[in-house]
LUMSEZA-585452 format. One line per field, with one value per residue (C-alpha): y, z, x; residue number from 1; residue in three letters. Coordinates in steps of 0.05 Angstrom, whole numbers, plus 5000, padded with zeros to 4 digits. Example, Ala and Ser with C-alpha at 12.3 -4.5 7.8 and 13.67 -1.06 7.14 Angstrom:
! residues 2
py	[4910:4979]
pz	[5156:5143]
px	[5246:5273]
i	[1:2]
aa	[ALA:SER]
//
This chain:
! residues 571
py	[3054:3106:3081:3111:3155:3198:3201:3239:3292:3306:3313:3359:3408:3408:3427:3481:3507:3504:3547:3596:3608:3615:3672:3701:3711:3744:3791:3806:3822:3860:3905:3908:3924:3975:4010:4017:4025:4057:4093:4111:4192:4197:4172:4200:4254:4253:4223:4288:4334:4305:4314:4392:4450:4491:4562:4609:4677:4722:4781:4846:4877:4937:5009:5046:5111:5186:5236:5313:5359:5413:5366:5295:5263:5207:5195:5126:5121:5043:5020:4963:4969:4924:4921:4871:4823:4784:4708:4654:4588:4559:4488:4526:4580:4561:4605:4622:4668:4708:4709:4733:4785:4818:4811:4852:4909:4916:4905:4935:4879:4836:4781:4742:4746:4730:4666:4645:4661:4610:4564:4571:4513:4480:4519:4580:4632:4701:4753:4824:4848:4915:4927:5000:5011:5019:4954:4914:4939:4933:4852:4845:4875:4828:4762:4720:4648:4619:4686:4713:4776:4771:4821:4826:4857:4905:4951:5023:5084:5146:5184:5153:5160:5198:5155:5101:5073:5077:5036:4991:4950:4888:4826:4792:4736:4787:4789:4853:4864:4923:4979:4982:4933:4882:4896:4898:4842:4795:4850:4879:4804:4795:4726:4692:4661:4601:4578:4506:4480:4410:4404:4346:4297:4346:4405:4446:4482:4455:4518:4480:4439:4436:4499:4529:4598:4628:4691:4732:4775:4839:4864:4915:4987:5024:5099:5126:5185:5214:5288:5282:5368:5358:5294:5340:5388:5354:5302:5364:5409:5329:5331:5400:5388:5324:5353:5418:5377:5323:5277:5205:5220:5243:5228:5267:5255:5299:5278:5302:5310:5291:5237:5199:5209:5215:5264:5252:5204:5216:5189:5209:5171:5135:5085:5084:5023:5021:5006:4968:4914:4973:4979:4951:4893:4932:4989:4945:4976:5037:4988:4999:5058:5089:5123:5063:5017:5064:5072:5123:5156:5219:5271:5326:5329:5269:5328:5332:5265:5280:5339:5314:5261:5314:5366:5305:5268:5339:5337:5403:5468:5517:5573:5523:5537:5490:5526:5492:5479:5454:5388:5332:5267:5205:5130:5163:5197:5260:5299:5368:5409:5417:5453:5447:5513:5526:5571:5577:5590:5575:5555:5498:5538:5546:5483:5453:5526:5519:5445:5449:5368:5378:5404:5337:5308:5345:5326:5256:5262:5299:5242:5178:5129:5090:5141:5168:5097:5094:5156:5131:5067:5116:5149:5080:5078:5008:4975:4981:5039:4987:5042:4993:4991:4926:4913:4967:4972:4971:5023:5008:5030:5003:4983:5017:4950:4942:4989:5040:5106:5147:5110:5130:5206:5208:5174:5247:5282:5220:5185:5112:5109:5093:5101:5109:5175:5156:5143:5207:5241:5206:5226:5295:5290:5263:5334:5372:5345:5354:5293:5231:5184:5169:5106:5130:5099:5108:5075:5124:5080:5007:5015:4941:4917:4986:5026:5011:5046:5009:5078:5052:5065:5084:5093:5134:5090:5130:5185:5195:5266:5306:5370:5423:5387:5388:5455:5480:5432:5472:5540:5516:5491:5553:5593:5537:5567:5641:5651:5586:5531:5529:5603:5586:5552:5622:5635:5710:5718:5643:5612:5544:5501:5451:5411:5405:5350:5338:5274:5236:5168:5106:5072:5001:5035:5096:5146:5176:5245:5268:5241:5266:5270:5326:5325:5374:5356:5407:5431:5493:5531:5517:5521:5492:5443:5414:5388:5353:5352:5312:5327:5281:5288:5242:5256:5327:5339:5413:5432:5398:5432:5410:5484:5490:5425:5405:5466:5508:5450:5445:5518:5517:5463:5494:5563:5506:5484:5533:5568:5502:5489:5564:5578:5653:5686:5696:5754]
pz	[4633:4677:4750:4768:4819:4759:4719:4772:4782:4702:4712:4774:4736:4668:4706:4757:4684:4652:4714:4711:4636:4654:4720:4665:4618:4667:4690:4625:4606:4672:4657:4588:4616:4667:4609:4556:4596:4670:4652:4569:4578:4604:4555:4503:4540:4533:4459:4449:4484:4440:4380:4398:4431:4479:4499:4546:4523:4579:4581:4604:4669:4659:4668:4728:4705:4730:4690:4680:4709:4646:4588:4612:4584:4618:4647:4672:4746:4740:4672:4652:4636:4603:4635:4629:4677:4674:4702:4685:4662:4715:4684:4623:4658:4650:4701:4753:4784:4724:4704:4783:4775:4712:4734:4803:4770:4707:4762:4829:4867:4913:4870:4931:4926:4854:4871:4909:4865:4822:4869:4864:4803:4752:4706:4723:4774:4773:4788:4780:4750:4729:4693:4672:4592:4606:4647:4587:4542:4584:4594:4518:4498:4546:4512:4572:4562:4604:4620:4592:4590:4577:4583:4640:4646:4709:4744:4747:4775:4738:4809:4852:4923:4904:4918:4944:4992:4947:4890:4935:4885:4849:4871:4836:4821:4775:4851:4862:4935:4981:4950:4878:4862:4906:4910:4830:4811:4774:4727:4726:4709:4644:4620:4592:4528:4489:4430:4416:4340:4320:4318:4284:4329:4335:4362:4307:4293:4229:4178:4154:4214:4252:4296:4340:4383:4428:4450:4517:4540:4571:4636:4638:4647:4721:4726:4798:4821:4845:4815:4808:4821:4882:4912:4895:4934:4998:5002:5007:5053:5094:5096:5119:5179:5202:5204:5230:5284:5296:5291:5283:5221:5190:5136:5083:5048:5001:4979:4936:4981:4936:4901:4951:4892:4936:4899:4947:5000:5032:5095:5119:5128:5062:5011:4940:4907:4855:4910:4957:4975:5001:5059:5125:5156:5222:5172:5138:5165:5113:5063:5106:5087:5141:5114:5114:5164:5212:5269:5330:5376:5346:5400:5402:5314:5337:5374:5294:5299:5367:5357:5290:5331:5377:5322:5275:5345:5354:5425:5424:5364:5358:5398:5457:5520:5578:5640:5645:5711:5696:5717:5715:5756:5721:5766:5809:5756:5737:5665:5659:5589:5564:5612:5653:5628:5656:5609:5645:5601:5531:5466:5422:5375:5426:5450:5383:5365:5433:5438:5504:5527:5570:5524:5488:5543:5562:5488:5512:5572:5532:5477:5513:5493:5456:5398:5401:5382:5335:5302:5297:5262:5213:5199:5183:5237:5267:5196:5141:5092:5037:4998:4944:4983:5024:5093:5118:5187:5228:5293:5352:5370:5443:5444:5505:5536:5538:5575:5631:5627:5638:5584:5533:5568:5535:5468:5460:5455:5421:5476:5480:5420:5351:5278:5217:5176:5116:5155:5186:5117:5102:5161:5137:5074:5093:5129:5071:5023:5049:5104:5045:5070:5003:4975:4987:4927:4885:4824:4761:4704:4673:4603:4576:4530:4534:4501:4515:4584:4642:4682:4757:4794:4864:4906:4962:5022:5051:5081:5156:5169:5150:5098:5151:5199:5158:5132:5212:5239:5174:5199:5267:5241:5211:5280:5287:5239:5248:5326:5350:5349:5268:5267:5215:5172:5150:5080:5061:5011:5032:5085:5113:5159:5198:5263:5307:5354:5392:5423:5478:5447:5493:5531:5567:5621:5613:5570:5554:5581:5540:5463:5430:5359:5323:5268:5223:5179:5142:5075:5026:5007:5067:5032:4965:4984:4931:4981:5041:5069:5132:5160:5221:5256:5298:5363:5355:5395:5395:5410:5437:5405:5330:5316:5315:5269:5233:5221:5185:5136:5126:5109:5062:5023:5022:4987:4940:4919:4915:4863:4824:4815:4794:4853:4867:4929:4967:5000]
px	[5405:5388:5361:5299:5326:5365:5305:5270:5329:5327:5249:5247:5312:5267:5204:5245:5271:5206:5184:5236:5223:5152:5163:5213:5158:5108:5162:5180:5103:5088:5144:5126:5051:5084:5128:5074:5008:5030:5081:5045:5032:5108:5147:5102:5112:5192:5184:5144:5197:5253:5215:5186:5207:5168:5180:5155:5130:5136:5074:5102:5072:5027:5048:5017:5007:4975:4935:4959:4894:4901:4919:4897:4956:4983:5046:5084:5105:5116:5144:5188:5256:5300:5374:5432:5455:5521:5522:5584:5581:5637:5639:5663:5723:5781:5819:5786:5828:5841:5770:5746:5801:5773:5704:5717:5753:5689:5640:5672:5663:5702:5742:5739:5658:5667:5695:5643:5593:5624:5614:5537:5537:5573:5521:5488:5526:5493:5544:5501:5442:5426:5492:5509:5524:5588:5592:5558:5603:5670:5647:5632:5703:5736:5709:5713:5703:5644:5614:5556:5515:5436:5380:5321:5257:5258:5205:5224:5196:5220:5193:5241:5219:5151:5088:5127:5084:5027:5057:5101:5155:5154:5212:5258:5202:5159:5107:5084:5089:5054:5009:4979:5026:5011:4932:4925:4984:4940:4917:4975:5013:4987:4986:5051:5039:5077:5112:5111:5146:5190:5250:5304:5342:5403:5351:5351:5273:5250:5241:5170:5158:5088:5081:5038:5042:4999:5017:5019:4973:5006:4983:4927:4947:4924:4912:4913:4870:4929:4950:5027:5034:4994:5037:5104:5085:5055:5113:5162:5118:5111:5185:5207:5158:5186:5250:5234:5207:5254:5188:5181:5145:5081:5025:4982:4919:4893:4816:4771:4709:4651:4676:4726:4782:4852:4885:4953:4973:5048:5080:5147:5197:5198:5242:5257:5226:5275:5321:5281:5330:5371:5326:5353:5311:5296:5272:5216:5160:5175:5141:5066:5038:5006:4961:4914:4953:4971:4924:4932:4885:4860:4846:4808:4800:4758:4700:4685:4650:4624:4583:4566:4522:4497:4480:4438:4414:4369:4409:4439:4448:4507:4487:4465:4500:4543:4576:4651:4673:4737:4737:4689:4688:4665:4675:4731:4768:4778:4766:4801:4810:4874:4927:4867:4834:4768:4720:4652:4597:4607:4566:4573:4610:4662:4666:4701:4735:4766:4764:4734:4744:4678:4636:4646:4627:4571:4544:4555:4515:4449:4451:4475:4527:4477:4472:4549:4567:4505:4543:4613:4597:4547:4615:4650:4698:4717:4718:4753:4743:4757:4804:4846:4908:4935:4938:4887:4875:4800:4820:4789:4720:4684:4613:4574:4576:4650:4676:4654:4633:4694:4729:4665:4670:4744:4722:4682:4746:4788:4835:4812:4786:4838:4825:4869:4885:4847:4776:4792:4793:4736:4695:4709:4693:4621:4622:4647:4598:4532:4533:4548:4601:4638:4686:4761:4804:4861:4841:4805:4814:4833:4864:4848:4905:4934:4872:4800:4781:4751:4732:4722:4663:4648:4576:4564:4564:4505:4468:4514:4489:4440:4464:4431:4474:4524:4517:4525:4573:4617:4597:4630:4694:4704:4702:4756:4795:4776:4771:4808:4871:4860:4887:4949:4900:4875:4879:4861:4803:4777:4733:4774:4739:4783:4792:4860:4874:4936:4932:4964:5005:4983:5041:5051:5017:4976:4998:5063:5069:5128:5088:5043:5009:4987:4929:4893:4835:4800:4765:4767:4732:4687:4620:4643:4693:4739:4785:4804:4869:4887:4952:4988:5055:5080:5119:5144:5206:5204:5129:5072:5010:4980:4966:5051:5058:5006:4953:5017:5034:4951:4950:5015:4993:4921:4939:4982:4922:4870:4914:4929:4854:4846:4786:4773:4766:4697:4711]
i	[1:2:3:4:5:6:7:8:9:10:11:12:13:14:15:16:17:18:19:20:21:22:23:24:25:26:27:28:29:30:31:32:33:34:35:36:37:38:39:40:41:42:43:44:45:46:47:48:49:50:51:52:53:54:55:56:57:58:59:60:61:62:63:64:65:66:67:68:69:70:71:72:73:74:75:76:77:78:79:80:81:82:83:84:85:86:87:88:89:90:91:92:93:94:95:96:97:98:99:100:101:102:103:104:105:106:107:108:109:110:111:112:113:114:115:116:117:118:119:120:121:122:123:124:125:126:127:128:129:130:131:132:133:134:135:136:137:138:139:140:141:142:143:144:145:146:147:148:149:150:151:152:153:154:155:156:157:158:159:160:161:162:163:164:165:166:167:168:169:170:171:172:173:174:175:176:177:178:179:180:181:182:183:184:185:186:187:188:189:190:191:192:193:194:195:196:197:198:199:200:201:202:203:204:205:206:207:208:209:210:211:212:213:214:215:216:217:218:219:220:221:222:223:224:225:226:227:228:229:230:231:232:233:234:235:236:237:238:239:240:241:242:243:244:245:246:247:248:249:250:251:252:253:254:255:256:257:258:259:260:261:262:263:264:265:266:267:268:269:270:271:272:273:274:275:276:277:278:279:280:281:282:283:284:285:286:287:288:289:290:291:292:293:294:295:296:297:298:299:300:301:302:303:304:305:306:307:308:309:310:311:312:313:314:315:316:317:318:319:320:321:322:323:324:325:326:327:328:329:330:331:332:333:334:335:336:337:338:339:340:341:342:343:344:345:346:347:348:349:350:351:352:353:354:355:356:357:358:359:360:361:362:363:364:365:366:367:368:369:370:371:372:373:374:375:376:377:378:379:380:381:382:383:384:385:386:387:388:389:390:391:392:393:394:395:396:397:398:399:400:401:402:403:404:405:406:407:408:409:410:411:412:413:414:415:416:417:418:419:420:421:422:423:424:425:426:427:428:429:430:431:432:433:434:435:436:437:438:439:440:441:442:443:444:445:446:447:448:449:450:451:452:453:454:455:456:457:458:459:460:461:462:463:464:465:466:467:468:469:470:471:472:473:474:475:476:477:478:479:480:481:482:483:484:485:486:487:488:489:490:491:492:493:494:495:496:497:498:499:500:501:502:503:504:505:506:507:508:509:510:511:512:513:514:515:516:517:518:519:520:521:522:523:524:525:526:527:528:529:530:531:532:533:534:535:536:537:538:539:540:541:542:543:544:545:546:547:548:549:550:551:552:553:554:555:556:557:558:559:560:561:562:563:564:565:566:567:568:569:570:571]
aa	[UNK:UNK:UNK:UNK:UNK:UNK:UNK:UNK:UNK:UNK:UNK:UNK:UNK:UNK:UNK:UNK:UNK:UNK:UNK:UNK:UNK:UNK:UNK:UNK:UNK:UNK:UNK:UNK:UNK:UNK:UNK:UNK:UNK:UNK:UNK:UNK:UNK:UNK:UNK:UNK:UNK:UNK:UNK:UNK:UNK:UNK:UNK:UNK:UNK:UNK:UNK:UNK:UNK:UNK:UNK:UNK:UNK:UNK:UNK:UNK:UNK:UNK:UNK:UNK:UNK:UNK:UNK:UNK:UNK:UNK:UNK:UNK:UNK:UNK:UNK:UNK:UNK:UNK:UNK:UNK:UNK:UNK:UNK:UNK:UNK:UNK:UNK:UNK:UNK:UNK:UNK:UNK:UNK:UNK:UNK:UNK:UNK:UNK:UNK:UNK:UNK:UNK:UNK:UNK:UNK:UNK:UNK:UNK:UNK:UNK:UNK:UNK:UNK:UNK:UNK:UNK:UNK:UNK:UNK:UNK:UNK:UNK:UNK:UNK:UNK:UNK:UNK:UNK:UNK:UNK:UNK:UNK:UNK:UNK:UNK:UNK:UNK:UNK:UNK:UNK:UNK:UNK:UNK:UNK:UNK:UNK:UNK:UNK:UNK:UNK:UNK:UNK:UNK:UNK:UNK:UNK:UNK:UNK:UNK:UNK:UNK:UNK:UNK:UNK:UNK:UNK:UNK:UNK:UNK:UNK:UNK:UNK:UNK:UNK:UNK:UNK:UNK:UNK:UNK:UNK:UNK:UNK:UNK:UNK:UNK:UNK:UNK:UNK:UNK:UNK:UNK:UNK:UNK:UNK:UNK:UNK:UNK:UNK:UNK:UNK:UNK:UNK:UNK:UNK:UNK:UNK:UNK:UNK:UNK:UNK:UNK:UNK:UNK:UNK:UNK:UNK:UNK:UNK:UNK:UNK:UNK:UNK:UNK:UNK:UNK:UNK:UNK:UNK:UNK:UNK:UNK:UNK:UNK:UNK:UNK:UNK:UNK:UNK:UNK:UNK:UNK:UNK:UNK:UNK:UNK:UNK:UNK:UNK:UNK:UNK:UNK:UNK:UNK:UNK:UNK:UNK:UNK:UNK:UNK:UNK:UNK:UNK:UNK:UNK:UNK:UNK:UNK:UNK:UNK:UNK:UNK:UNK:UNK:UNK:UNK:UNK:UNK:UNK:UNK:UNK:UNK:UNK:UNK:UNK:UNK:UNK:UNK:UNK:UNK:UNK:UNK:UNK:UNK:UNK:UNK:UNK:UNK:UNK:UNK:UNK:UNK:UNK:UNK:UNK:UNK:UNK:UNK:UNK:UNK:UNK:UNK:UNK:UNK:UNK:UNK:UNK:UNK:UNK:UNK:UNK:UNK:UNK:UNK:UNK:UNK:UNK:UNK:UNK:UNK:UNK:UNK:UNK:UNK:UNK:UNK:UNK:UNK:UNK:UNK:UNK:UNK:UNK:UNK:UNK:UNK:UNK:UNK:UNK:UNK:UNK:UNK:UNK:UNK:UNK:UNK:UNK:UNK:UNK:UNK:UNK:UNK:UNK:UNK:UNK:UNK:UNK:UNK:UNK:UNK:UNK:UNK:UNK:UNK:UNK:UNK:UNK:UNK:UNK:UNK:UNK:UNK:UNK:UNK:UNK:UNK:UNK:UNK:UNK:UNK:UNK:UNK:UNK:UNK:UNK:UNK:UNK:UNK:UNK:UNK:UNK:UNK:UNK:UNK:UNK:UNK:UNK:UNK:UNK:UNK:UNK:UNK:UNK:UNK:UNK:UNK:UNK:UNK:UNK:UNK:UNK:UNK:UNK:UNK:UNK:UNK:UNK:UNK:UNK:UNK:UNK:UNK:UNK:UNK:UNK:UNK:UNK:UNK:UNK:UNK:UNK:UNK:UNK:UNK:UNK:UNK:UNK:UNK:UNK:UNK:UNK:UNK:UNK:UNK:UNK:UNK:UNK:UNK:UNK:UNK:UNK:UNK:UNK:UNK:UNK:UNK:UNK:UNK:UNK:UNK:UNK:UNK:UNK:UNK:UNK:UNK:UNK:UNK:UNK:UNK:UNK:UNK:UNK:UNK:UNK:UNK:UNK:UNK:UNK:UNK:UNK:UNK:UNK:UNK:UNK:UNK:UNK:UNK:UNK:UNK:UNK:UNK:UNK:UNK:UNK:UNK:UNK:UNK:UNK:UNK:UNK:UNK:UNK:UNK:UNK:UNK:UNK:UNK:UNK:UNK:UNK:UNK:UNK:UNK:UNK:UNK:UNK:UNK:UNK:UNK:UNK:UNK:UNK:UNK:UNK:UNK:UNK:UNK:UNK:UNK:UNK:UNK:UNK:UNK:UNK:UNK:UNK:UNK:UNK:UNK:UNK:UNK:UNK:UNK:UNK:UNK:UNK:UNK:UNK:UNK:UNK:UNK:UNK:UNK:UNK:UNK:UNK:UNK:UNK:UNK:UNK:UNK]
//
């Protein structure tokens, strides 16, 4: 018989085993609980994946296209292209070597390279894309075991180089990145659509299984203002300059005046965007277009704005008259005209056709740097001109209150003051048209799912000028043209009106006395403008004087045009 000392042992081991069969249990029902009702949606989830299969339907990115002037057809400068690209399976080669070998003499490439490509993963190595047919074909015929050769959807521009900076490019990721592209992407994206159908336990679709599909929606199609004839000709007239020049580079903009349309927009130097990962890191900034992000102090083009205030302030007319001294002394400094000319008495008129720097700021002085600021924020400078392309910049304009009265004595005849080329275009446009400061943009039309038009639409931003001021402030740029610095502007038969401004370029210190920048802006024909053209070249190395660099490429491109639109004479 068992003492009482052994009866208590067997009790204590039944109970500890009852116990453990009872924590057993509540493990076993909290993972149970944990498996079925935490963790429910994902193993439906996988139970779901196993038993359908789900594709993605990629949308193809919409074409960016331009309209002929004559016919109105349209024409693609961004389209998709569909090119092969060769990738190897390396869990599946079987010699290496060999297969690196035949790879680098189809592809041109390194066999060394090759080799570490393969090293990229056991199942996916991409070796090149955008294979040539001949490549494709070469790759097919030599039946290589693990490597494979699949088709991609690229962007292409048929144009090359033209436009560049205007359309900027679209990455490896589908992203459109700088210009139209970038500033339109999720329009121009589409919307990827899917397929979703069962499938047995092996993975094969079922012929009359359950399936459902929703398909993608393409991008929308864009069609720019721009005139494809025009931007031909002004990148090539752009280019010949620069060179001619040895300049850092330049920038056109071709507007039409009365609607704010830009009928061409070039900088020089430039980039393919088919080849855009061709362009060296330190050469990046080619992807800006400076156009809009570029700003630089104007000079004396900048007296347009200036006696634009004093003309519409009822400060001073045309034929009113200032006696130049020469010099003027403003806080301890000293004003002088350029190559310190003096020209005694002189009338408004012959202030801007001889860009007289003191007659600016004589203006200054009879209206007060109250209303000359009043004026340049009228003409929209200091903010953006909200044109649809990325990264625009503001310029720099001073309040009265920030800065002294010399400084604002210099803003007359544009040194201290910055803006960018396309509010400069603007600001003559508002001119051109009667005194209306319109929307600059590159965008005409939306073509919705490839057909139905979304036409764009674009106010007037307002009333700047009045037209008689307007109407006289032309009359003067003309003299400009006829009697002054805009002399190879002339165009016989036609009555140009234009501005030149060659301004100093601001250093650490001052300004730098061996830089400069030369602009033109002007319209034609003068008193029916269909145009504006703004021309800039930056840092000649030959000459110093915008009449030499820009005003010749102004008047070249001018005569281009008034033929193209078919305008008669006047006279």
């Amino acid at each position: 018989m068992a003492s009482y000392k052994e009866t208590l042992i067997q009790k204590r081991r039944i109970l500890y085993l009852l116990l453990g069969v009872f924590l057993t249990t509540i493990l076993v029902f909290i993972r149970l609980f944990y498996l079925q009702v935490v963790r429910h949606k994902d193993f439906s989830a996988l139970a779901t994946s196993q038993h359908w299969t789900r594709s993605t339907l990629l949308a193809k990115r919409g074409q960016i296209l331009v309209e002929d002037y004559y016919t109105h057809e349209l024409y693609p400068i961004a389209l998709n292209q569909a090119l092969d690209m060769v990738f190897v399976v390396p869990a599946e080669i079987e010699d290496r070597e060999e297969t690196a070998l035949r790879l680098s003499e189809i592809l041109n490439i390194e066999k060394e390279k090759i080799l570490e490509m393969f090293e990229l993963g056991p199942y996916y190595a991409p070796i090149k894309h955008k294979l040539t047919e001949e490549e494709t074909k070469a790759i097919e015929e030599a039946k290589l075991k693990g490597v494979m050769v699949t088709s991609e959807q690229w962007r292409y521009y048929p144009e090359g180089e033209l436009l560049s900076q205007v359309l900027g490019f679209v990455d490896r990721d589908g992203n459109g990145k700088y210009g139209i592209e970038e500033v339109y992407n999720n329009i121009l994206v589409g919307k990827s659509g899917v397929f979703k159908g069962e499938k047995d336990p092996s993975g094969i679709p079922i012929v009359f299984g359950e399936n459902f599909l929703e398909p993608p929606k393409d991008g929308d199609n864009l069609v720019l203002t721009i005139n494809r004839d025009i931007q031909l000709i002004v990148e090539q007239k752009l280019k010949e300059a620069v060179e001619k020049h040895r300049a850092d580079g330049g920038s056109v903009i071709v507007m039409d005046p009365n609607n704010g349309a830009v009928l061409a927009m070039a900088n020089y130097p430039t980039f393919d965007s088919n080849k855009y990962e061709e362009v060296n890191q330190d050469s990046y900034y080619v992807f800006n277009n400076p156009c809009v992000a570029g700003e630089f102090e104007p000079g004396s083009v900048f007296k347009i704005v200036t006696m634009a205030a004093g003309l519409d302030s009822g400060k001073i007319e045309p034929e009113d008259t200032f006696y130049d001294t020469g010099s003027k002394t403003i806080n301890g400094r000293t004003i002088t005209n350029a190559n310190e000319k003096t020209y005694g008495k002189v009338t408004m008129t012959q202030v801007l056709a001889q860009s007289i720097n003191l007659g600016t700021v004589h203006i200054l002085s009879e209206m007060g740097k109250d209303i000359f600021y009043s004026y340049i924020k009228k003409f929209g400078l200091g903010v953006k001109t909200g044109i649809d392309a990325p990264y625009e910049a503001f310029g720099k304009v001073f309040e009265p209150h920030e800065v002294g009265d010399h400084h604002y004595a210099t803003m007359t005849f544009g040194q201290g003051i910055s803006i960018t080329p396309i509010q400069l275009a603007t600001v003559a446009s508002a001119i051109a048209n009667g005194g209306n400061l319109v929307q600059p943009h590159l965008i005409k039309k939306i073509l919705k799912e490839g057909k139905n038009e979304e036409v764009k639409e674009y106010n007037l931003i307002g009333q700047v000028i009045s037209p008689a001021t307007a109407a006289n402030l032309t009359k003067m740029m003309i003299k400009v043209v006829e009697e002054g610095h805009g002399y190879q502007a002339k165009i016989k038969g036609y009555k140009i009106a234009g501005k030149t401004g060659t301004a100093q370029v601001p250093a650490v210190s001052g300004y730098d006395p061996n830089k400069t920048i030369g602009s033109f802006v002007g319209f034609a024909p003068a008193l029916d403008p269909k145009f504006v053209i703004l021309v800039k070249i930056d840092v000649p190395r030959d000459v110093v004087w915008a009449e030499s660099t820009a005003v010749p490429v102004f008047g070249e491109i001018a005569d281009f045009l008034l033929k193209y639109f078919q305008i008669p004479p006047s006279e």
